[in-house]
TORLO-5333 format. One record per residue: residue number from 1; x, y, z of N, C-alpha, C in turn. Coordinates in Angstrom, 2 decimals. Atoms other than C-alpha are relative to their C-alpha. Example, Ala and Ser with C-alpha at 12.3 -4.5 7.8 and 13.67 -1.06 7.14 Angstrom:
BEGIN
(1; (0.89; -1.19; 0.00); (12.30; -4.50; 7.80); (0.90; 1.20; 0.00))
(2; (-0.82; -1.19; -0.06); (13.67; -1.06; 7.14); (-0.77; 1.09; 0.73))
END
This chain:
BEGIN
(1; (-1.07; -0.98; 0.21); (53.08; -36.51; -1.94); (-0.63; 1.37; -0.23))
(2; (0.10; -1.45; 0.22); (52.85; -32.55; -1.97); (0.56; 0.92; -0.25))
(3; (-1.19; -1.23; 0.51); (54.09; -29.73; -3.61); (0.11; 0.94; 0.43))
(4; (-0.13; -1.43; -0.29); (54.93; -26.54; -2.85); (-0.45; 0.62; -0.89))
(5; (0.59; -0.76; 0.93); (53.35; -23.55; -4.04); (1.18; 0.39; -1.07))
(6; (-0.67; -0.27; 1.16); (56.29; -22.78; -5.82); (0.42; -1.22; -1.15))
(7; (0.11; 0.42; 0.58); (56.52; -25.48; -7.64); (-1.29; -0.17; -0.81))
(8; (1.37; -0.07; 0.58); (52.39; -25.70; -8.33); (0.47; 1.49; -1.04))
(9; (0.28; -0.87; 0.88); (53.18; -22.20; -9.62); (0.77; 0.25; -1.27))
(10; (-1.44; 0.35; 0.83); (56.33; -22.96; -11.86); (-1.25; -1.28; -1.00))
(11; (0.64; 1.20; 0.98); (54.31; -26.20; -13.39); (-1.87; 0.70; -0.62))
(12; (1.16; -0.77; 0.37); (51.24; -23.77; -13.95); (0.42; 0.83; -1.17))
(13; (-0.43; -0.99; 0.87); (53.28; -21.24; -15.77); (0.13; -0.81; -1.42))
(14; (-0.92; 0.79; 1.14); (55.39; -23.98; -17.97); (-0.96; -0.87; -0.87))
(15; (0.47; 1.13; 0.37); (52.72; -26.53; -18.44); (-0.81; 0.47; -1.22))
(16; (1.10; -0.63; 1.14); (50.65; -26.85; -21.88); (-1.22; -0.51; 0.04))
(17; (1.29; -0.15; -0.51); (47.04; -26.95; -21.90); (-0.32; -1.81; 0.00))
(18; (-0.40; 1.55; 0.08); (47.71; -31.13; -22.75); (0.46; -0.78; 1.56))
(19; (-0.55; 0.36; -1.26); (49.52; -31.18; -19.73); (-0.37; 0.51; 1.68))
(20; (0.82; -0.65; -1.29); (47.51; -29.19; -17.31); (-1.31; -1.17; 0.06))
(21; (0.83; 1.16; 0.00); (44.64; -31.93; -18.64); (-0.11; -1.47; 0.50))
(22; (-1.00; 1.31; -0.24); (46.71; -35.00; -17.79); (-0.16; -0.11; 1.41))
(23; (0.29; -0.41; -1.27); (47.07; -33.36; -14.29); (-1.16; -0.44; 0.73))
(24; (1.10; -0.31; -0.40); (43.82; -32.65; -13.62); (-1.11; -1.39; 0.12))
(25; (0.76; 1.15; 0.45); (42.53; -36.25; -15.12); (0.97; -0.77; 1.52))
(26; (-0.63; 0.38; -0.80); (45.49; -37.47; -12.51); (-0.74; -0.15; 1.40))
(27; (0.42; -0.60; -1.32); (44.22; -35.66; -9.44); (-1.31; -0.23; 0.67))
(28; (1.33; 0.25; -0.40); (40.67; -36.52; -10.04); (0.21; -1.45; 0.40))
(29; (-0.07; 1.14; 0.14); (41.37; -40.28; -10.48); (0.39; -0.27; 1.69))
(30; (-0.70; 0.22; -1.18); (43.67; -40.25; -7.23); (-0.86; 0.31; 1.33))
(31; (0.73; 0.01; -0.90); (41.29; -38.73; -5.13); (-1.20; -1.02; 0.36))
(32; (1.45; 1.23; -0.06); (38.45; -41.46; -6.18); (0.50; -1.04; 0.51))
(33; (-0.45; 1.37; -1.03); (41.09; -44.04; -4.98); (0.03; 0.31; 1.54))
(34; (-0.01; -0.36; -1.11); (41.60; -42.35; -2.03); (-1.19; -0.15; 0.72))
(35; (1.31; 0.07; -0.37); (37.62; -42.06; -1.22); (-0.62; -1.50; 0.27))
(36; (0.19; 1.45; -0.26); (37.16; -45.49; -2.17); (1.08; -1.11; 1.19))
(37; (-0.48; 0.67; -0.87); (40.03; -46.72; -0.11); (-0.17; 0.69; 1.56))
(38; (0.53; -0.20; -1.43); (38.81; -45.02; 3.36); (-1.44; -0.69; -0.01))
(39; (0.83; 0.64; -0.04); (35.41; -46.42; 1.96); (-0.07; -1.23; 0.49))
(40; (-0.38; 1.53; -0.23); (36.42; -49.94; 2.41); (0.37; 0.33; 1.04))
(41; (-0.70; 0.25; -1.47); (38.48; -49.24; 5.33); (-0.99; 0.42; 1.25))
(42; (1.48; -0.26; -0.66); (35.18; -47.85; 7.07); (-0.43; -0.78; 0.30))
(43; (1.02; 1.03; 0.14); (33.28; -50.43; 6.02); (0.51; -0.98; 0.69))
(44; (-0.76; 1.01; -1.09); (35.80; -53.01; 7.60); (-0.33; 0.05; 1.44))
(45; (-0.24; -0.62; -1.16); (36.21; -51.19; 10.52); (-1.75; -0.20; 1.07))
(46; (1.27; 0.12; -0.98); (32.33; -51.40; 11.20); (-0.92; -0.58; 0.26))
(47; (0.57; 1.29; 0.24); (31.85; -54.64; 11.10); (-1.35; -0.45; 0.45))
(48; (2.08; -0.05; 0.51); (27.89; -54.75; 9.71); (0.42; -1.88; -0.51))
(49; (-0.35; 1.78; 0.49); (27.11; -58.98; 10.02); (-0.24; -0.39; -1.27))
(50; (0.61; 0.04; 1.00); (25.33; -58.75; 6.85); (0.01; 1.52; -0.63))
(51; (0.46; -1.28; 0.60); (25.02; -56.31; 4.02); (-1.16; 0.23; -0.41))
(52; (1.32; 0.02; 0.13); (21.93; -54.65; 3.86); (-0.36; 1.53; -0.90))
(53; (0.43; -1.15; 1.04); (19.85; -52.00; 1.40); (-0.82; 0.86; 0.72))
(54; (1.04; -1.22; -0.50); (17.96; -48.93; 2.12); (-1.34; -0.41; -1.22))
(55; (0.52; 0.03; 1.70); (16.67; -49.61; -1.85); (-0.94; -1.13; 0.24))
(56; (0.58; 0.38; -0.50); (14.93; -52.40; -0.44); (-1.02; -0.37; 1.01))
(57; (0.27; 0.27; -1.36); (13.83; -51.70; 2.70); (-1.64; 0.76; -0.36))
(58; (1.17; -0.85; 0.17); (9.51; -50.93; 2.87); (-0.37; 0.60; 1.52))
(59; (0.49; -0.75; -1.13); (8.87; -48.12; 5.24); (-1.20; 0.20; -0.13))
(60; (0.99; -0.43; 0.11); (5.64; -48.32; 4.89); (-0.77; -0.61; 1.55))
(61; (0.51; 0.54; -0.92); (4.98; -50.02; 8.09); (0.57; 0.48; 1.23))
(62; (-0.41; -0.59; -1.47); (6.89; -47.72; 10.38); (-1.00; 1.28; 0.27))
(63; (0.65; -0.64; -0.36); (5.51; -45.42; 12.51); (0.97; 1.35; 0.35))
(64; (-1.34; -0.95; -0.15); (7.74; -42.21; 12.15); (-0.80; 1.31; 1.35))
(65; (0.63; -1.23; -1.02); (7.57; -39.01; 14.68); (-0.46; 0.96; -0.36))
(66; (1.22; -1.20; 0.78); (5.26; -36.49; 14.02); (1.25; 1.36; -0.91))
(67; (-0.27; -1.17; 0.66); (6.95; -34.01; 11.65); (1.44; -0.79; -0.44))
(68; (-1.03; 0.77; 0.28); (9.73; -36.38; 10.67); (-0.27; -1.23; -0.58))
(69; (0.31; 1.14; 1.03); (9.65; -38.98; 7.71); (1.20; -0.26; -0.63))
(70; (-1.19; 0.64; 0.79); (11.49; -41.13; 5.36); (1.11; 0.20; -0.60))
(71; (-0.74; -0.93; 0.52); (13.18; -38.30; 3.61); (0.82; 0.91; 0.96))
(72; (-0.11; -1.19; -0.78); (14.28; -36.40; 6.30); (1.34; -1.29; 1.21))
(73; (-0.95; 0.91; -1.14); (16.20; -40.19; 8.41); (0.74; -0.12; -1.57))
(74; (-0.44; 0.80; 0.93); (17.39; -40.79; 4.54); (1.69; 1.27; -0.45))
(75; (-1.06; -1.36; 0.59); (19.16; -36.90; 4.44); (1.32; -0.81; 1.06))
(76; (-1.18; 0.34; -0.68); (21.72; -38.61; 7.15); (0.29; 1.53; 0.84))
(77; (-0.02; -0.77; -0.73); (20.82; -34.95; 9.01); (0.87; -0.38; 1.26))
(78; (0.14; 0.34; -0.99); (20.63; -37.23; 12.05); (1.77; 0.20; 0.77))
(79; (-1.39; 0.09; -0.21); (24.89; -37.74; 11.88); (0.43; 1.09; 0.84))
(80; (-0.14; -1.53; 0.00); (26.04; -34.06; 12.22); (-0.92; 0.51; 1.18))
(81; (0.58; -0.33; -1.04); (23.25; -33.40; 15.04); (0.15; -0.81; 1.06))
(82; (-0.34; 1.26; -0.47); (24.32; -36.44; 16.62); (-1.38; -0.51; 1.31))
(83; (0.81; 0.65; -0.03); (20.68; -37.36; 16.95); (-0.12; -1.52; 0.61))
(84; (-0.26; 1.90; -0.79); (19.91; -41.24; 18.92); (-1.21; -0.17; -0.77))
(85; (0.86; 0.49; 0.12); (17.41; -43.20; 17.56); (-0.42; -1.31; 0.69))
(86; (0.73; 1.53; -0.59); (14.93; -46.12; 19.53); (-0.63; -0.69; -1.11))
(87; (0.44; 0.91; 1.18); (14.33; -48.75; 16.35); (-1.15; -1.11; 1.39))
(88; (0.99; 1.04; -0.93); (11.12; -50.52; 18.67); (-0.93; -1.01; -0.49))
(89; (1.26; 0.66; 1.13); (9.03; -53.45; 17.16); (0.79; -1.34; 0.87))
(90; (-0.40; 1.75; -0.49); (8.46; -57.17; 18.11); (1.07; -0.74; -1.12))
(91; (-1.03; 1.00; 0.98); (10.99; -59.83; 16.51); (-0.76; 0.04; -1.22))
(92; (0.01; 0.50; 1.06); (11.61; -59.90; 12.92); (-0.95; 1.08; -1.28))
(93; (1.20; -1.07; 0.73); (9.47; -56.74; 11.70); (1.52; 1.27; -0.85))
(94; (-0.81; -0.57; 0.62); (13.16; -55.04; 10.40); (0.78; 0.98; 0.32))
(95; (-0.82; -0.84; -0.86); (14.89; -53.18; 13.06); (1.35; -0.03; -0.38))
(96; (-1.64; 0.28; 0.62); (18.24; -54.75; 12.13); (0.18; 0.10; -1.39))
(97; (-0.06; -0.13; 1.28); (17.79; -54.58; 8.62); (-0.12; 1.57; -0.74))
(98; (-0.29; -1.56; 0.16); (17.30; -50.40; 8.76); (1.26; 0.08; 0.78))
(99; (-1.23; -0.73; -0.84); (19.97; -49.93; 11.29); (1.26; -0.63; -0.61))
(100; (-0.99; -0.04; 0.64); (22.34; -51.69; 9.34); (0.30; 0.82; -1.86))
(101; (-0.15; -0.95; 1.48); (21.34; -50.00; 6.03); (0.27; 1.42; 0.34))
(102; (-0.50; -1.46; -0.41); (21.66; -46.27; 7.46); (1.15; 0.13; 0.25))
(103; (-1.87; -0.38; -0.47); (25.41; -47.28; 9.19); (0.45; 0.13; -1.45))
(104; (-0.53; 0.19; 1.50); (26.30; -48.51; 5.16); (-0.15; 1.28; -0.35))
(105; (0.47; -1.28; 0.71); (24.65; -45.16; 3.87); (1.09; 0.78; 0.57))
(106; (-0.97; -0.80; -0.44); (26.80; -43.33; 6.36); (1.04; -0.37; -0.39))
(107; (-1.34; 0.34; 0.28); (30.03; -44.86; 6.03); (-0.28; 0.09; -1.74))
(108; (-0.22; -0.44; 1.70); (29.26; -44.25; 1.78); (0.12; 1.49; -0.30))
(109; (-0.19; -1.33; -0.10); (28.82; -40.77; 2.87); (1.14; 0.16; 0.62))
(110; (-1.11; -0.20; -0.81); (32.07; -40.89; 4.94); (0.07; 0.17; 1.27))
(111; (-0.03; -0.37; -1.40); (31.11; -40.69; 8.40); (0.85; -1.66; 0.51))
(112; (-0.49; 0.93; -0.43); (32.56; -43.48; 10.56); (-1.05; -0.50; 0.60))
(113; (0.21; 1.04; -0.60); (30.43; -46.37; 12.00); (0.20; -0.90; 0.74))
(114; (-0.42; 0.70; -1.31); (30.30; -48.60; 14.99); (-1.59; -1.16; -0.29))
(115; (1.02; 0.46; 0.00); (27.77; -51.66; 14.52); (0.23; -1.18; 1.45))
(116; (-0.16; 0.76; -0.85); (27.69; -54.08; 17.79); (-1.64; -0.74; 0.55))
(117; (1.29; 0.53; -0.65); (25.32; -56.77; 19.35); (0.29; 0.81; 1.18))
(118; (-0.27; -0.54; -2.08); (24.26; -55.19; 23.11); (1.23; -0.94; 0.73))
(119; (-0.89; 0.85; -0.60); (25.50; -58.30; 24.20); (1.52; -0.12; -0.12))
(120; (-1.54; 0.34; 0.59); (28.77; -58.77; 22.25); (0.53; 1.45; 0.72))
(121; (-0.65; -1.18; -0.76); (29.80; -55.32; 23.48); (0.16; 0.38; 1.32))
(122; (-0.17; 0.00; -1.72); (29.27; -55.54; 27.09); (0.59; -1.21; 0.52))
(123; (-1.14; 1.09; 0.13); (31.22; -58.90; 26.39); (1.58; 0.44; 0.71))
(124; (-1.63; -0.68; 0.19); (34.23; -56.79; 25.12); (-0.04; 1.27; 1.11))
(125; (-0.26; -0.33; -1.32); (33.43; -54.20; 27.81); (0.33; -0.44; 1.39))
(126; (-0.28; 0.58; -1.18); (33.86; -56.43; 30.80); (1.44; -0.56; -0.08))
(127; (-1.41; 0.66; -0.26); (36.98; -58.17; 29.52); (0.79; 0.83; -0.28))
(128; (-1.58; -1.53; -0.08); (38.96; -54.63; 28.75); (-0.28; 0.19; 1.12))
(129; (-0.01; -0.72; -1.45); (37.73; -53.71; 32.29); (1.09; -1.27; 0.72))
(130; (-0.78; 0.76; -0.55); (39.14; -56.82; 33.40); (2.00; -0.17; -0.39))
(131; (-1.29; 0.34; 0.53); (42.40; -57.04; 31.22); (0.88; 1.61; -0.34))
(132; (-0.53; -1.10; 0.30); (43.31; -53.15; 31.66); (-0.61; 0.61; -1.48))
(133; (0.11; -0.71; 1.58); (42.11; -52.36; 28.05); (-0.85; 0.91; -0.35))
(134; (1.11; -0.33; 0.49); (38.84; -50.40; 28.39); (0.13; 1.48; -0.56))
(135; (0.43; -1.26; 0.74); (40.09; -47.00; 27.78); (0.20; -0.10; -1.40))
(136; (-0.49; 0.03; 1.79); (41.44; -48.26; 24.30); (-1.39; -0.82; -0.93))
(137; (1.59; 0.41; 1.19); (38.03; -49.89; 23.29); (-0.80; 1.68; -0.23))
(138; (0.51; -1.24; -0.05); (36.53; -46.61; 24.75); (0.12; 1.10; -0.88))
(139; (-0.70; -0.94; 1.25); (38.35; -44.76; 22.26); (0.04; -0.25; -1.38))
(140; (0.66; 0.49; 1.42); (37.82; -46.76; 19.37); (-1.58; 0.35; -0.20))
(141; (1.33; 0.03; 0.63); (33.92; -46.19; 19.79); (0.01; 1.42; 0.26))
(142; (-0.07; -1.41; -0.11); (34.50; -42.16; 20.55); (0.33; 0.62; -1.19))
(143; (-0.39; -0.52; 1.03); (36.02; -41.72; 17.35); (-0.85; -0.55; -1.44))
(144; (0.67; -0.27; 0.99); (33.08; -42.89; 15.59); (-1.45; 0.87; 0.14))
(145; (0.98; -0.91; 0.06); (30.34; -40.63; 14.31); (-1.68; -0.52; 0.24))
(146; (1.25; 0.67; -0.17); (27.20; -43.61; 14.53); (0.43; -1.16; 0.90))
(147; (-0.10; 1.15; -0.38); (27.03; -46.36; 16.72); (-1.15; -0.87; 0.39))
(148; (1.40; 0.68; -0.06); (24.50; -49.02; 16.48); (0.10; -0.89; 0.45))
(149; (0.80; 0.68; -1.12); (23.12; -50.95; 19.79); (-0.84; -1.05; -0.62))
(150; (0.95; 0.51; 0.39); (21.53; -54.05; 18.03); (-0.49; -1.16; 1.22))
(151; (0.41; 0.76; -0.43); (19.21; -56.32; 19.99); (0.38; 0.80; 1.80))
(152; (-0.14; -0.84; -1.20); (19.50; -53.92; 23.03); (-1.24; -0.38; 0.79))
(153; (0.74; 0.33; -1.09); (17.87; -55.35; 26.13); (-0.39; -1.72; -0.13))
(154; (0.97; 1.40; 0.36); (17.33; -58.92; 24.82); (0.99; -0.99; 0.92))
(155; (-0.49; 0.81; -1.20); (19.69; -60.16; 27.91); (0.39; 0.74; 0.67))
(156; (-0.17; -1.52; -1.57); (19.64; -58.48; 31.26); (1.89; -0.46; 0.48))
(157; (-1.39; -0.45; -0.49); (23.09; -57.43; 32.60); (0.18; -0.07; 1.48))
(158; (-0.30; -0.48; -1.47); (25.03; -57.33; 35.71); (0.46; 0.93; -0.14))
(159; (-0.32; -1.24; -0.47); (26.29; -54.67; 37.89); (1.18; 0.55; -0.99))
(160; (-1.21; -0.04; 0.97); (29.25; -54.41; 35.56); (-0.25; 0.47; -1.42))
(161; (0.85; -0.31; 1.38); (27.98; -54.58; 32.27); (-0.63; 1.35; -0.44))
(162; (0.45; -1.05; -0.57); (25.63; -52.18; 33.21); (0.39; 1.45; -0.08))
(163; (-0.93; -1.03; 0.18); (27.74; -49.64; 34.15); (0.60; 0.28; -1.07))
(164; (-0.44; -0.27; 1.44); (29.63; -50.01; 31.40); (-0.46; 0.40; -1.13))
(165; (0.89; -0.49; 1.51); (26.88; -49.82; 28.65); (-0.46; 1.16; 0.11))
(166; (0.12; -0.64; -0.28); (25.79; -47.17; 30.44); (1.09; 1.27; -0.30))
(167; (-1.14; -0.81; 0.40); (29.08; -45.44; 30.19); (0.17; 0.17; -1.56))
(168; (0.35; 0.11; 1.42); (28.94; -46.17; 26.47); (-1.23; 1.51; -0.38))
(169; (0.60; -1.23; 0.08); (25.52; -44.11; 26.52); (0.39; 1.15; 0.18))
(170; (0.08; -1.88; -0.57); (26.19; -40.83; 28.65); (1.31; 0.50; -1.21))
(171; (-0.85; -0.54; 0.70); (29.67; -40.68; 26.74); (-0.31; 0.71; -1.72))
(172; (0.51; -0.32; 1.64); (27.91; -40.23; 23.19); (-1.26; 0.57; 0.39))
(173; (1.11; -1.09; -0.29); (24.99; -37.94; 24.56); (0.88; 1.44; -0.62))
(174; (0.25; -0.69; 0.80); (25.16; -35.23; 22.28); (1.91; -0.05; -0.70))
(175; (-1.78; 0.03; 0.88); (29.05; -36.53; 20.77); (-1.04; -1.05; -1.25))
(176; (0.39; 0.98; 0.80); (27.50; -39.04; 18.76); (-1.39; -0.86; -0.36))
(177; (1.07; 0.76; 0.11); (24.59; -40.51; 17.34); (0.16; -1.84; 0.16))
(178; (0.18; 1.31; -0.32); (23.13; -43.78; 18.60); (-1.23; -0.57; -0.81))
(179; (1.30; 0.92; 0.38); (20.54; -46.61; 17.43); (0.13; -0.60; 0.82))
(180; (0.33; 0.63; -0.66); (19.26; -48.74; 19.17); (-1.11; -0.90; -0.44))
(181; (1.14; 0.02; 0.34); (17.22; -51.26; 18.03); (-0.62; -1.19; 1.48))
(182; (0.16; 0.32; -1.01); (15.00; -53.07; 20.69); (-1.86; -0.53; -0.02))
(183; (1.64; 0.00; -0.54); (11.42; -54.62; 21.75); (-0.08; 0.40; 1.25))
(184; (0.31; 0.19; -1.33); (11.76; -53.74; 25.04); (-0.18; 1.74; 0.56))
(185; (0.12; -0.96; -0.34); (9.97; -50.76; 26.16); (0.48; 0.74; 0.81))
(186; (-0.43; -0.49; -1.05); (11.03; -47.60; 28.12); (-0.06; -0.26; 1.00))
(187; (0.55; -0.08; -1.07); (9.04; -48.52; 31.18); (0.86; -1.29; 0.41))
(188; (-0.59; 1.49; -0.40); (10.96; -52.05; 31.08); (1.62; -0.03; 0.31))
(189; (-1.91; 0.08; -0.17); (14.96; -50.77; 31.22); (0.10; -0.43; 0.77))
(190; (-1.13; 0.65; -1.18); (15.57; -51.04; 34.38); (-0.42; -1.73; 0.44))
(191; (0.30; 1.75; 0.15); (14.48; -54.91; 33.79); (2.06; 0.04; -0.77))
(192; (-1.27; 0.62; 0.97); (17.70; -54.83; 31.31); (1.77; 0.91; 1.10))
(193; (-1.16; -0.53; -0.54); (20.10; -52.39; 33.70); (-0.07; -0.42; 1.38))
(194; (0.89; 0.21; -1.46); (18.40; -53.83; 37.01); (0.90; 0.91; 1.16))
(195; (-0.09; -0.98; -0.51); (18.70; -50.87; 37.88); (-0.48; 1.31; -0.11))
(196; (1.09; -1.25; 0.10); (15.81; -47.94; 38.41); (0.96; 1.17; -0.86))
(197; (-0.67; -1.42; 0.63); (18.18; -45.10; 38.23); (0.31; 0.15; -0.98))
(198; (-0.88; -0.05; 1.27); (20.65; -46.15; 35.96); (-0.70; -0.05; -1.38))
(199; (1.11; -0.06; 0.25); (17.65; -46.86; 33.63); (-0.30; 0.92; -0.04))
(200; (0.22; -1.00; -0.25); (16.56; -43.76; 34.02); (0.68; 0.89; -0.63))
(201; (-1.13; -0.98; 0.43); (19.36; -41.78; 33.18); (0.36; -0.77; -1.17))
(202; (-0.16; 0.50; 1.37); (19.92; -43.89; 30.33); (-0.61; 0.35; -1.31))
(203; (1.05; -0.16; 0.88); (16.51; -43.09; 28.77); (0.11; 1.64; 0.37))
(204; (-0.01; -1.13; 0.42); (17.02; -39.61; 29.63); (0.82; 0.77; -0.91))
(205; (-0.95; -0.74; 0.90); (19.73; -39.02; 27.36); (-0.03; -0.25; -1.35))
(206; (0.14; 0.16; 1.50); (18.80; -40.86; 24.53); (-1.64; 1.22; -0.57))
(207; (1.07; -1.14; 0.40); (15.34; -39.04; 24.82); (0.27; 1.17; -0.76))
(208; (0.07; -1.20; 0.40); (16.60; -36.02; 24.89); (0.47; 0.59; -1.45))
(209; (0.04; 0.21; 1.48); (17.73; -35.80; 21.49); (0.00; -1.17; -1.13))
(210; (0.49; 0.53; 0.86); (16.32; -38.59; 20.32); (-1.37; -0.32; -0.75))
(211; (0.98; -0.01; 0.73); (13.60; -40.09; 18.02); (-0.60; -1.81; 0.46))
(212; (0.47; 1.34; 0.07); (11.17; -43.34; 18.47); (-0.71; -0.36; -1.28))
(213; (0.93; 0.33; 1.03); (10.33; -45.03; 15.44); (-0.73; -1.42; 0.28))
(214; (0.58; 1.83; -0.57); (7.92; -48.45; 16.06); (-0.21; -0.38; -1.18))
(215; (0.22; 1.29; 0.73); (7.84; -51.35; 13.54); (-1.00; -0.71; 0.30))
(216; (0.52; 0.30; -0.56); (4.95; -52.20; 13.17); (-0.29; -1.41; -1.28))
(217; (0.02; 0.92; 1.33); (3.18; -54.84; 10.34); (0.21; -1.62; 0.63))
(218; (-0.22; 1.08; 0.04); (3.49; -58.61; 10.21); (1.90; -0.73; 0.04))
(219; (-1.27; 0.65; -0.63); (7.18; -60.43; 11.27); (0.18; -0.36; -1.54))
(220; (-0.19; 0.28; 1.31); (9.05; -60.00; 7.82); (1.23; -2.03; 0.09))
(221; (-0.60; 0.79; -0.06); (10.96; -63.18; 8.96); (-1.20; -1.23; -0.74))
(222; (0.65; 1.39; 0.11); (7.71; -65.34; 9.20); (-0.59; -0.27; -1.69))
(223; (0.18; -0.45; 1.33); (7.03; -63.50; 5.56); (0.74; -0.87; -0.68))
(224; (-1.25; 0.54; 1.16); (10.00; -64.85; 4.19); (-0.07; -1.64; 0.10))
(225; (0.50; 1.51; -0.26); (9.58; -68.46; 5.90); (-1.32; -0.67; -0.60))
(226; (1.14; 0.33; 0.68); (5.94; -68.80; 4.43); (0.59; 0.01; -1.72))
(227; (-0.09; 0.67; 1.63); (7.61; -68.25; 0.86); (0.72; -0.62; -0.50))
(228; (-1.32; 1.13; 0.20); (10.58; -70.54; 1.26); (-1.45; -1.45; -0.44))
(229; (0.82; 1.40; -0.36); (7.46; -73.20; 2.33); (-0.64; -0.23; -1.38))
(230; (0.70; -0.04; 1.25); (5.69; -72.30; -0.68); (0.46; -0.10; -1.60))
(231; (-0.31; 0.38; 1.63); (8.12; -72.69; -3.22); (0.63; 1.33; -1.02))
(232; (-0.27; -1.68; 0.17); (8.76; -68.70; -3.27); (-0.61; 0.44; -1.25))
(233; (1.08; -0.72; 1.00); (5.23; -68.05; -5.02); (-0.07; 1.36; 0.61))
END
């Protein structure tokens, strides 16, 4: 509900300093529900499979880009410039476990989020192409501010697909920041778009304003499996 200034200025005049306090304790309270309830509704909306920490996470084993560090992917700059990032490292070294802690960070900051497997999304791209629906997915992922590509390239595509994920890319070249996380080097796309060009033009857009970070270190999976075995010494 909203008032008019003439009323704000009528309940300004009349009110006593008790009751201007009351207000004010009101207004704050209401807005924290408000914050918190788009929080949640974010967070729904960007459906992360697991919840994951930044507060946890050891960057000590990435390999950041020259003049760009931990403090600097942690400011959430990247949003607002709508920056892409390539998350690159063999299985299990923590690609998915940053790219879902940065969407959380964002969506706590208020931006909107988009988390998807490659696969699962070129799923739901093929069957809106097929069932009329794709400009209304299309539009659900346009209206968010991050969208994160997990396991990108880890099953090659047809002509379809393809296109489509592709369309995904060029459309969020400089609208929206991307992740991507992935083992599969530049030189190898057009293995995953089988297709040179398209490939090509894919990696030229994330390039161009984006960042490669590589994962490097020991497979925190096989980490975690050695201290299940052990009894979790």
């Amino acid at each position: 509900m909203f008032f008019s200034k003439e009323s704000v200025d009528r309940f300004a005049q009349s009110a006593t300093p008790g009751q201007m306090r009351a207000l004010c304790d009101l207004l704050d309270f209401e807005m924290g529900v408000r914050a918190e309830n788009k929080r949640r509704r974010l967070m729904r909306r960007a459906c992360f499979p697991v919840p994951k920490s930044l507060d946890d996470f050891d960057f000590t084993e990435l390999a950041m880009p020259e003049g760009y560090g931990r403090e600097e992917l942690l400011k959430l700059g990247f949003v607002e410039s709508a920056q892409d990032f390539v998350f690159y490292g063999k299985t299990g070294r923590g690609k998915t476990h940053l790219a879902i802690a940065l969407g959380i960070a964002c969506v706590n900051a208020g931006y909107e989020a988009l988390f998807f497997s490659t696969a699962s999304l070129v799923r739901r791209l093929v069957v809106a192409m097929n069932d009329g629906t794709l400009e209304s997915l299309l539009k659900e992922i346009r209206r968010a501010d991050v969208v994160i590509l997990d396991e990108f390239g880890y099953i090659p595509l047809d002509v379809d697909g393809a296109r489509l994920l592709f369309q995904v890319i060029s459309e969020s070249y400089e609208a929206r920041s991307l992740i991507l996380t992935t083992n599969i080097e530049f030189s190898r796309w057009g293995t995953i778009f089988a297709d040179e060009k398209l490939a090509a033009a894919a990696v030229d857009r994330i390039v161009h304003h984006g960042r490669l970070i590589e994962f490097n270190g020991p497979s925190r999976r096989m980490d975690a499996a050695l201290m299940l075995g052990k009894g979790g010494d």
